[in-house]
MMTF fields as JSON, N, C-alpha, C and O atoms, coordinates in Angstrom:
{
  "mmtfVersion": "1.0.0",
  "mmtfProducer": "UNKNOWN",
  "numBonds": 487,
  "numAtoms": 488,
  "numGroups": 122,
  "numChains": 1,
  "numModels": 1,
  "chainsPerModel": [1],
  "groupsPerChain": [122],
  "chainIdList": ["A"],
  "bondAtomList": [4, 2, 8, 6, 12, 10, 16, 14, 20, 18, 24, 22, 28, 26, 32, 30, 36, 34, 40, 38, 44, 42, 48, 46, 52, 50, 56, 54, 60, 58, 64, 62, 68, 66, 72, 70, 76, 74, 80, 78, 84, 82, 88, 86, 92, 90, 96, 94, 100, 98, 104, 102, 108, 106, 112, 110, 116, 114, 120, 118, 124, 122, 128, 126, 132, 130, 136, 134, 140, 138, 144, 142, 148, 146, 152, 150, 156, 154, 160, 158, 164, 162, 168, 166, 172, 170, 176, 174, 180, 178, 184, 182, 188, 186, 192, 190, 196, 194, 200, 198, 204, 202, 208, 206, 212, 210, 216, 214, 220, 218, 224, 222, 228, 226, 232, 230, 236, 234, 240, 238, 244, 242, 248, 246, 252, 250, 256, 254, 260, 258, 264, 262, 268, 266, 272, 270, 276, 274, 280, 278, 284, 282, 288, 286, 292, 290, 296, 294, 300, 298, 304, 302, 308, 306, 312, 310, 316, 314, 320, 318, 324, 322, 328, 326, 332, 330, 336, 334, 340, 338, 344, 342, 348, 346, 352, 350, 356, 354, 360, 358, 364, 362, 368, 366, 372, 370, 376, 374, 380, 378, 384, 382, 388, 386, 392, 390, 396, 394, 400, 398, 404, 402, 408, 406, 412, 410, 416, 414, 420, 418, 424, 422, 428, 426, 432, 430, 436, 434, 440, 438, 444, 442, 448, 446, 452, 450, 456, 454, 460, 458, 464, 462, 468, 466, 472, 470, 476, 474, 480, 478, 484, 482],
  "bondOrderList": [1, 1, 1, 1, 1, 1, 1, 1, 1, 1, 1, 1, 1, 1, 1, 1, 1, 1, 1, 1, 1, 1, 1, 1, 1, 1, 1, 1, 1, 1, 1, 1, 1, 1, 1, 1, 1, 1, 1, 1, 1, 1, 1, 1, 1, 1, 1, 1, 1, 1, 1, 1, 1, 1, 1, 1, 1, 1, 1, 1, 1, 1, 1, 1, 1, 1, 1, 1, 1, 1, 1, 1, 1, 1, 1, 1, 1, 1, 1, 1, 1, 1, 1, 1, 1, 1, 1, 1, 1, 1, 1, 1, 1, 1, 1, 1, 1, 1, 1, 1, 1, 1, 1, 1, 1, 1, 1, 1, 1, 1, 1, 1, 1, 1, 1, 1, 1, 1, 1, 1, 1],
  "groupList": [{"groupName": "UNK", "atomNameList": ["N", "CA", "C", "O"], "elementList": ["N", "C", "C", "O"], "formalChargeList": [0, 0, 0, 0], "bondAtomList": [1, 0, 2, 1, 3, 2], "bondOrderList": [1, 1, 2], "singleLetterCode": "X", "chemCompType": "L-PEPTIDE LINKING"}],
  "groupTypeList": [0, 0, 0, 0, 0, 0, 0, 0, 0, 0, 0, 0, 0, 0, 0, 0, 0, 0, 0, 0, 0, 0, 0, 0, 0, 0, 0, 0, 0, 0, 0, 0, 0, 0, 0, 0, 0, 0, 0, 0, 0, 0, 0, 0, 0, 0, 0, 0, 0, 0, 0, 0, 0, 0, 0, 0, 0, 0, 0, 0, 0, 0, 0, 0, 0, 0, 0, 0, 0, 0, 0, 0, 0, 0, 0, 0, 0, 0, 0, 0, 0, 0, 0, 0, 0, 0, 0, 0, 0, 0, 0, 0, 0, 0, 0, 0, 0, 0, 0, 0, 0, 0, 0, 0, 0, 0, 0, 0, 0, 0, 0, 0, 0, 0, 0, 0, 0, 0, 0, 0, 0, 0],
  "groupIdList": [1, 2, 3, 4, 5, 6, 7, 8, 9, 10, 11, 12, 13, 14, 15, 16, 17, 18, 19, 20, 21, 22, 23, 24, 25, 26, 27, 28, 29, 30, 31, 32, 33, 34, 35, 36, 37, 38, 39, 40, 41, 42, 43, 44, 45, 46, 47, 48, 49, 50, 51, 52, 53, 54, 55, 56, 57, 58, 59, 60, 61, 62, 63, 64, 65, 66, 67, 68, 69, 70, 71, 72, 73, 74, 75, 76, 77, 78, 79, 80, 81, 82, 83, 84, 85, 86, 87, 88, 89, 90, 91, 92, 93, 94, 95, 96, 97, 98, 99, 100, 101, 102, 103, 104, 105, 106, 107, 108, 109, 110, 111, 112, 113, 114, 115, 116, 117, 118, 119, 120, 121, 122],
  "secStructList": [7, 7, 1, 1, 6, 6, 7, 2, 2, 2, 2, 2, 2, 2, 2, 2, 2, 2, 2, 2, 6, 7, 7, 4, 4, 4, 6, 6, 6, 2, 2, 2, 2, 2, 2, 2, 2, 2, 2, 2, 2, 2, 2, 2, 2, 2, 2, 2, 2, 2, 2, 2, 2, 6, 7, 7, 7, 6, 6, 1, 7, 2, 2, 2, 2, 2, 2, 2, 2, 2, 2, 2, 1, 1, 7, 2, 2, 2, 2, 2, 2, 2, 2, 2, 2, 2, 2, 2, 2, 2, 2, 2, 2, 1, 7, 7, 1, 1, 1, 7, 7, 7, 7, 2, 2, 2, 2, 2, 2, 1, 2, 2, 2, 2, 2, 2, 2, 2, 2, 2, 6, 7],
  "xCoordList": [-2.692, -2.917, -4.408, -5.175, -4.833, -6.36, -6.472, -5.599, -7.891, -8.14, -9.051, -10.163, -8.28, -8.663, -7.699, -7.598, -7.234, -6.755, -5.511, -5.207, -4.559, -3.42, -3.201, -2.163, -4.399, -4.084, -2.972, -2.239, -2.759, -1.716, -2.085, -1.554, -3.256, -3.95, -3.776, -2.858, -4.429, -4.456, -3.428, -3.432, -2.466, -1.031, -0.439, 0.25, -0.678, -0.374, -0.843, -0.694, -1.234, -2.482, -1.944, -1.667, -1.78, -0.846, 0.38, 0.887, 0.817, 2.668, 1.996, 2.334, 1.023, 1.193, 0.606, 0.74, -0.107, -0.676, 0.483, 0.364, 1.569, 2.92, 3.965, 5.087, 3.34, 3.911, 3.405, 4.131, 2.249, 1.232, 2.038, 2.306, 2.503, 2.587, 3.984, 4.66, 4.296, 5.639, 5.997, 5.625, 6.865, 6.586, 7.702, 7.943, 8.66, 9.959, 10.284, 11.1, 9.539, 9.372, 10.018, 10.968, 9.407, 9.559, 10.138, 9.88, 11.287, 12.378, 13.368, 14.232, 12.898, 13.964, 12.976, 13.288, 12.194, 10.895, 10.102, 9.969, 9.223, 7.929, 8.754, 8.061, 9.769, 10.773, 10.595, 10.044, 11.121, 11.421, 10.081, 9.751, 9.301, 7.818, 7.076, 6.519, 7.337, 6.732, 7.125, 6.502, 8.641, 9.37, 8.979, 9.037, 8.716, 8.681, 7.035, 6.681, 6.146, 4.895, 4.665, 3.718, 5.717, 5.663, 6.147, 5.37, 7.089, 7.933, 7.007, 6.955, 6.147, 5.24, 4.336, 4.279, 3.415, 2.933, 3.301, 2.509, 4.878, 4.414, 4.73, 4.512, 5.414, 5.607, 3.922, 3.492, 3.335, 2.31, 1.334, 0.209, 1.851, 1.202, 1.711, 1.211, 3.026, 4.076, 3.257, 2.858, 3.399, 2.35, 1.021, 1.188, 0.175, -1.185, -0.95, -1.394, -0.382, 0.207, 0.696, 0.343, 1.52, 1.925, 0.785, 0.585, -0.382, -1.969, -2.243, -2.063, -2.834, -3.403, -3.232, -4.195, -2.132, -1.078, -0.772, -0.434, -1.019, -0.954, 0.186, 0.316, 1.188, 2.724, 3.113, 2.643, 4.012, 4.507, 5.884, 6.707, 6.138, 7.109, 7.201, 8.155, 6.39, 6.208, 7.6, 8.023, 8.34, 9.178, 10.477, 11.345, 10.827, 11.695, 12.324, 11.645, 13.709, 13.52, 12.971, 12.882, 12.78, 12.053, 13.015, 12.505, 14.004, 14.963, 14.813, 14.722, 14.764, 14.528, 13.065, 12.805, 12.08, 10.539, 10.598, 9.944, 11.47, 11.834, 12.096, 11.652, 12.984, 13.083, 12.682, 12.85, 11.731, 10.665, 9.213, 8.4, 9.538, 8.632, 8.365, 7.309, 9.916, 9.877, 9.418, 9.464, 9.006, 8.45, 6.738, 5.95, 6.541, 5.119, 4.38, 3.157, 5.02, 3.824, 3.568, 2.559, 3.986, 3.793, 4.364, 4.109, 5.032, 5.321, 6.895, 7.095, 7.862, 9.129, 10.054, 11.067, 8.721, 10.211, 9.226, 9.832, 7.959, 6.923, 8.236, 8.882, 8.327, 9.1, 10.744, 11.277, 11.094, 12.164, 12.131, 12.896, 11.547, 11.041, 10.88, 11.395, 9.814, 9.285, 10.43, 10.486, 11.474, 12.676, 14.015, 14.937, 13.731, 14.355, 13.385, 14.236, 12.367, 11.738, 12.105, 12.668, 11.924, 11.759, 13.193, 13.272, 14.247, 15.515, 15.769, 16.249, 15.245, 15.601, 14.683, 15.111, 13.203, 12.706, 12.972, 12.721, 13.412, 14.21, 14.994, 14.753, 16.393, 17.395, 16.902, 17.046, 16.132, 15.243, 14.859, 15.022, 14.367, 13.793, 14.521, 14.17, 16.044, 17.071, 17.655, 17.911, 18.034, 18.981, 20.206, 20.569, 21.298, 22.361, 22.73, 22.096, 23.664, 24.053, 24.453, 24.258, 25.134, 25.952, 25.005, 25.177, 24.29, 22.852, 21.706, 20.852, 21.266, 20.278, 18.881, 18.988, 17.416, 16.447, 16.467, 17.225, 15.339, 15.068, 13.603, 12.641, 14.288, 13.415, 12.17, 11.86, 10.935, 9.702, 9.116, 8.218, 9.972, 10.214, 10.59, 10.021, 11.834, 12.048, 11.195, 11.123, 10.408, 9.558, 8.121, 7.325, 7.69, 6.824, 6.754, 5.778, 8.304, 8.375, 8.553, 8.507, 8.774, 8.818, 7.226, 6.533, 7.06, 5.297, 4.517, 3.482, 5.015, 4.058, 4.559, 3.745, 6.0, 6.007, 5.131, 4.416, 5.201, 4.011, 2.815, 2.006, 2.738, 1.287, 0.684, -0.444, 1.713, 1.507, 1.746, 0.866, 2.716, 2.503, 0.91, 0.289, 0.468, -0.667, -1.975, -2.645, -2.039, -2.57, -2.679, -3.672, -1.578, -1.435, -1.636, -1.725, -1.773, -1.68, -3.015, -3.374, -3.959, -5.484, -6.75, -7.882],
  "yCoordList": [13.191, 11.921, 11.653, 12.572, 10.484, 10.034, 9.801, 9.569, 9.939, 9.873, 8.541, 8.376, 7.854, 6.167, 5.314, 5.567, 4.392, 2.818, 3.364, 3.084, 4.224, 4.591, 6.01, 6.671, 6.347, 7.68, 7.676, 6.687, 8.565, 8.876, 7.714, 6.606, 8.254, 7.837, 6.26, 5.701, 5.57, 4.364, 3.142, 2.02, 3.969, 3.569, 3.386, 2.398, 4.152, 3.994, 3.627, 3.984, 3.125, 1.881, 0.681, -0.064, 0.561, -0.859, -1.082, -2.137, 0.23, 0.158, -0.597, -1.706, 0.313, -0.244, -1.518, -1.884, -2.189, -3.412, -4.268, -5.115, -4.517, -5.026, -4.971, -5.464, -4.113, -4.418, -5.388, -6.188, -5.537, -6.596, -7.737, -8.634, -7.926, -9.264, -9.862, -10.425, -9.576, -9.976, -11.518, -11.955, -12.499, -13.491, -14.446, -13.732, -15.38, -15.776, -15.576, -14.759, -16.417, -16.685, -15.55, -15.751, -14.136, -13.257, -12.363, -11.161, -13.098, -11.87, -11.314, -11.894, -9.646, -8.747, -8.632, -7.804, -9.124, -9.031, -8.149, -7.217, -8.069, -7.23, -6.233, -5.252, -5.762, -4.692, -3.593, -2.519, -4.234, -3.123, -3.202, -2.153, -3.936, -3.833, -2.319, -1.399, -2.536, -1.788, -0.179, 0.868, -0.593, 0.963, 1.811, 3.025, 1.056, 1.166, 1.726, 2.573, 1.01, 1.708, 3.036, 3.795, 3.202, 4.121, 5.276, 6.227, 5.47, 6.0, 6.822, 8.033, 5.468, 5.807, 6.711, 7.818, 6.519, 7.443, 9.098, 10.001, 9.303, 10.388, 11.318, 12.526, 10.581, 10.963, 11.545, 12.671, 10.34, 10.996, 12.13, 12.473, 12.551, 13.438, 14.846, 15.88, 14.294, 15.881, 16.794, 17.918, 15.169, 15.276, 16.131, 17.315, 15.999, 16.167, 17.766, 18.605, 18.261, 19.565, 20.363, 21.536, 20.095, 20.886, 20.724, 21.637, 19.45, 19.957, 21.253, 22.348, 20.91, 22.103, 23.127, 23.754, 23.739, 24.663, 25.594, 26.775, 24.62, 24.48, 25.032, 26.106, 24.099, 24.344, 23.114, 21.993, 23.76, 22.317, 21.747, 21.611, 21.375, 20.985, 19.24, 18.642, 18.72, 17.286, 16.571, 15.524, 17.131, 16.666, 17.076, 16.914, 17.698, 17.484, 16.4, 15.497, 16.589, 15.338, 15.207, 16.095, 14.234, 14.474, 15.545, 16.255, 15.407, 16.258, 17.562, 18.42, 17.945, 19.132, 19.704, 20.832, 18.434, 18.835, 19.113, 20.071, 18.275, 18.349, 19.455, 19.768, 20.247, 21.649, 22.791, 23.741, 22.277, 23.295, 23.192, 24.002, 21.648, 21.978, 22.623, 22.648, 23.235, 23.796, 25.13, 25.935, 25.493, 26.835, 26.904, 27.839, 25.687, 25.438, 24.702, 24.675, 23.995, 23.248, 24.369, 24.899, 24.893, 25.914, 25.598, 26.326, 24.705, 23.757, 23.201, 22.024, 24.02, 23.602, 22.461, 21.935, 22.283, 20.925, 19.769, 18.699, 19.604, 18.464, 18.467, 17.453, 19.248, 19.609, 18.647, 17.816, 19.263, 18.463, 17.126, 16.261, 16.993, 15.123, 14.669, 13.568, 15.477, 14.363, 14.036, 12.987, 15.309, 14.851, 13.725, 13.239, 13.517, 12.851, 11.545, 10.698, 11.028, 9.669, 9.637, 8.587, 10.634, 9.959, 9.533, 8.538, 10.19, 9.7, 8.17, 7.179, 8.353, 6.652, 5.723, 4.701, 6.102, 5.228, 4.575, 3.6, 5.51, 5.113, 4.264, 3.101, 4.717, 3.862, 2.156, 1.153, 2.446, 1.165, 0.142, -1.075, 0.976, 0.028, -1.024, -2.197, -0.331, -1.227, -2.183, -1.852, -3.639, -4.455, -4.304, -4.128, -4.371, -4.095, -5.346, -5.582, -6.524, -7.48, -7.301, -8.086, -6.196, -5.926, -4.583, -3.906, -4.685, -4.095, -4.539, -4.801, -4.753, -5.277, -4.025, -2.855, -5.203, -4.333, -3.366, -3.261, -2.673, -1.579, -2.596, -3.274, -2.104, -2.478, -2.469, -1.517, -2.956, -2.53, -0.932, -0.135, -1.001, 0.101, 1.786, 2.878, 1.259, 2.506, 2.607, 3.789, 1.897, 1.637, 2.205, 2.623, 2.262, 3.281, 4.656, 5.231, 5.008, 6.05, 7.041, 8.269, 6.257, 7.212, 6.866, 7.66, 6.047, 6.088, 7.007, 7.554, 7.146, 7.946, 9.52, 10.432, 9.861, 11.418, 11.441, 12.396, 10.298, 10.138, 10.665, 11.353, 10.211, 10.185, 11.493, 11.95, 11.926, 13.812, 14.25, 15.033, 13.999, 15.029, 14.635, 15.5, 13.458, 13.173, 14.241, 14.954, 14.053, 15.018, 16.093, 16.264, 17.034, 18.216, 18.434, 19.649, 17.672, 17.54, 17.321, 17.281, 17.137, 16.404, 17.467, 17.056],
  "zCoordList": [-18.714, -18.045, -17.99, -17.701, -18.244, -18.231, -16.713, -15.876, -16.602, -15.466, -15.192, -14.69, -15.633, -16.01, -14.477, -13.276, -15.285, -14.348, -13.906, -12.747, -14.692, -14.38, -13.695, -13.737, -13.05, -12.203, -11.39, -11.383, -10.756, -9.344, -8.688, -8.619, -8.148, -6.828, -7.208, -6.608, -7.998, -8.481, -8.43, -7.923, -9.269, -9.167, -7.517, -7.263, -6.695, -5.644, -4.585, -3.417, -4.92, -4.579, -4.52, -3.58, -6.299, -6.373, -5.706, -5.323, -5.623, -5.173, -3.581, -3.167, -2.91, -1.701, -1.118, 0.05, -2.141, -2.494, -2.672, -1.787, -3.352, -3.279, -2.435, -2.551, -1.293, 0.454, 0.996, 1.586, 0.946, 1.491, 0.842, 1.641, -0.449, -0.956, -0.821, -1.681, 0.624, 0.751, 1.129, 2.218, 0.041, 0.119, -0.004, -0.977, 0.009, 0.425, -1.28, -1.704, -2.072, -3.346, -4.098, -4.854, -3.852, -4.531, -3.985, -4.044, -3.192, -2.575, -3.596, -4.253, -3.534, -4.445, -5.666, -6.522, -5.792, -7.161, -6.771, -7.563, -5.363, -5.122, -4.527, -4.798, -3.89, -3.794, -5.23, -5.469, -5.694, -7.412, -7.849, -8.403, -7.815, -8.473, -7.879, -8.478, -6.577, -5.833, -5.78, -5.605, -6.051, -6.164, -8.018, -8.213, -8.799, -10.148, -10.338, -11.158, -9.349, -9.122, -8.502, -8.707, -7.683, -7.037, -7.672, -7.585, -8.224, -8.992, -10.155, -10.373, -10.958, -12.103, -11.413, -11.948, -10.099, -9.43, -9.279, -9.549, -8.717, -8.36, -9.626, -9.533, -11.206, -12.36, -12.766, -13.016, -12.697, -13.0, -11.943, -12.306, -10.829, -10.567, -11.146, -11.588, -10.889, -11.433, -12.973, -13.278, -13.668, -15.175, -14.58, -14.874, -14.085, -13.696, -13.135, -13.919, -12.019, -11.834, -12.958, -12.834, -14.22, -15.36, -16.103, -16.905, -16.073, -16.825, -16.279, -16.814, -14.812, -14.462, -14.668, -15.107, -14.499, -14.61, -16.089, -16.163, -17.194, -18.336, -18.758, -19.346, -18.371, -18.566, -19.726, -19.921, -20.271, -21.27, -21.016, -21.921, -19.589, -19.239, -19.345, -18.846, -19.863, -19.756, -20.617, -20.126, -21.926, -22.251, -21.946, -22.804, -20.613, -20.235, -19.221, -18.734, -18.953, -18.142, -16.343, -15.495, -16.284, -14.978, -13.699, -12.832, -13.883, -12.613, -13.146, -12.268, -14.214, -14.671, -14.178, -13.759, -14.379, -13.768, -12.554, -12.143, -11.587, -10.238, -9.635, -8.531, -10.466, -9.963, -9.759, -8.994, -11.198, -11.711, -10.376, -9.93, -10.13, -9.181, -7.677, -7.046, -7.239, -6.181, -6.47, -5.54, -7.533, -7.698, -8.195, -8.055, -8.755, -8.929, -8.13, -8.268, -7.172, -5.968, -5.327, -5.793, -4.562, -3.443, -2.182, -1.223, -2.069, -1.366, -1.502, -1.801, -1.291, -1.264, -1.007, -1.468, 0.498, 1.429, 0.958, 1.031, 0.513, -0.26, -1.759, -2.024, -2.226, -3.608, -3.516, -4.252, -2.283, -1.948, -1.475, -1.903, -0.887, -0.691, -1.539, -1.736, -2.803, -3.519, -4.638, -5.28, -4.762, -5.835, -5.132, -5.786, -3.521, -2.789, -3.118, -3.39, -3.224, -3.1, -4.513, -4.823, -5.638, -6.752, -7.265, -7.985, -6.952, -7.168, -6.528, -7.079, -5.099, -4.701, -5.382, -5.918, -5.38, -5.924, -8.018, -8.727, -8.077, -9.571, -9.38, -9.705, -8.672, -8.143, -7.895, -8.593, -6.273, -6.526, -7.906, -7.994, -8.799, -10.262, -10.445, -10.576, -10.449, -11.131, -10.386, -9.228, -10.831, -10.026, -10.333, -11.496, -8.957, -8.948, -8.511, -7.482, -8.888, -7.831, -6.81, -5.882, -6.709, -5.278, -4.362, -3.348, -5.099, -3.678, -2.951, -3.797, -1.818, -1.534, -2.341, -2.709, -2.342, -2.624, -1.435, -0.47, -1.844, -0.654, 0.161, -0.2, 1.478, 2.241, 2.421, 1.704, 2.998, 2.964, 3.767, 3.495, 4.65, 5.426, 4.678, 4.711, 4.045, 2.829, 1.959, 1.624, 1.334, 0.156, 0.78, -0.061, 2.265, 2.478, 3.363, 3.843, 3.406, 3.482, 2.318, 2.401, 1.166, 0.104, -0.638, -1.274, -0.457, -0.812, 0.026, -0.355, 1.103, 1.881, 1.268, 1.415, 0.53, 0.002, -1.056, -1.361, -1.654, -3.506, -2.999, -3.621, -1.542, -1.134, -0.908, -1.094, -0.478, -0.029, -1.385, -1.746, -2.355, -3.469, -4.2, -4.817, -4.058, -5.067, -4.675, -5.421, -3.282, -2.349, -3.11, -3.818, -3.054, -2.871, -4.214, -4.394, -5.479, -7.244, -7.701, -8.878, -6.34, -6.705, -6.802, -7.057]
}
């Protein structure tokens, strides 16, 4: 991962920049925007931890990284949250007709786990 425009940290930035922009117009739009930022976030920290690490786990799939990461953070129940936000926040991405978006409320409690794994990945 470059340590350019699309960092962790960066990215989650924007996600939480698209709470702020809550607006009648774009009800159910800045929801998934926000979850899809978030999401890209804590992917890319997971990425940034298997740099360090110098593991070549990057082409597997992410739940597979997920697991791997309760043994490489150091940090189990962070490990478990963060495979708990990143599952909802995936979920989130997608529209379902028969689901509401996720709330602003849900959308920063799982920003706030991105927030602790970016932390703990930095």
């Amino acid at each position: 991962m470059r340590r350019g425009d699309d960092g962790p940290r960066n990215v989650l930035s924007l996600a939480r920049a698209m709470l702020g922009r809550v607006d009648p117009d774009t009800a159910g739009l800045w929801p998934r925007a926000s979850a899809l930022l978030g999401c890209r976030a804590l992917e890319a920290a997971v990425q940034r931890l298997w740099e360090r690490r110098t593991l070549d786990l990057q082409r597997c799939p992410m739940r597979v990284q997920l697991i791997c990461l309760r043994t490489y953070l150091e940090d189990a129940d962070l490990a478990a949250r963060a495979g708990h936000a990143w599952s909802a926040l995936s979920r989130a991405c997608h529209h379902h007709a028969y689901e509401l978006a996720p709330t602003a409320a849900e959308l920063r409690g799982w920003l706030s786990v991105v927030e602790e794994l970016v932390q703990k990945t930095d």
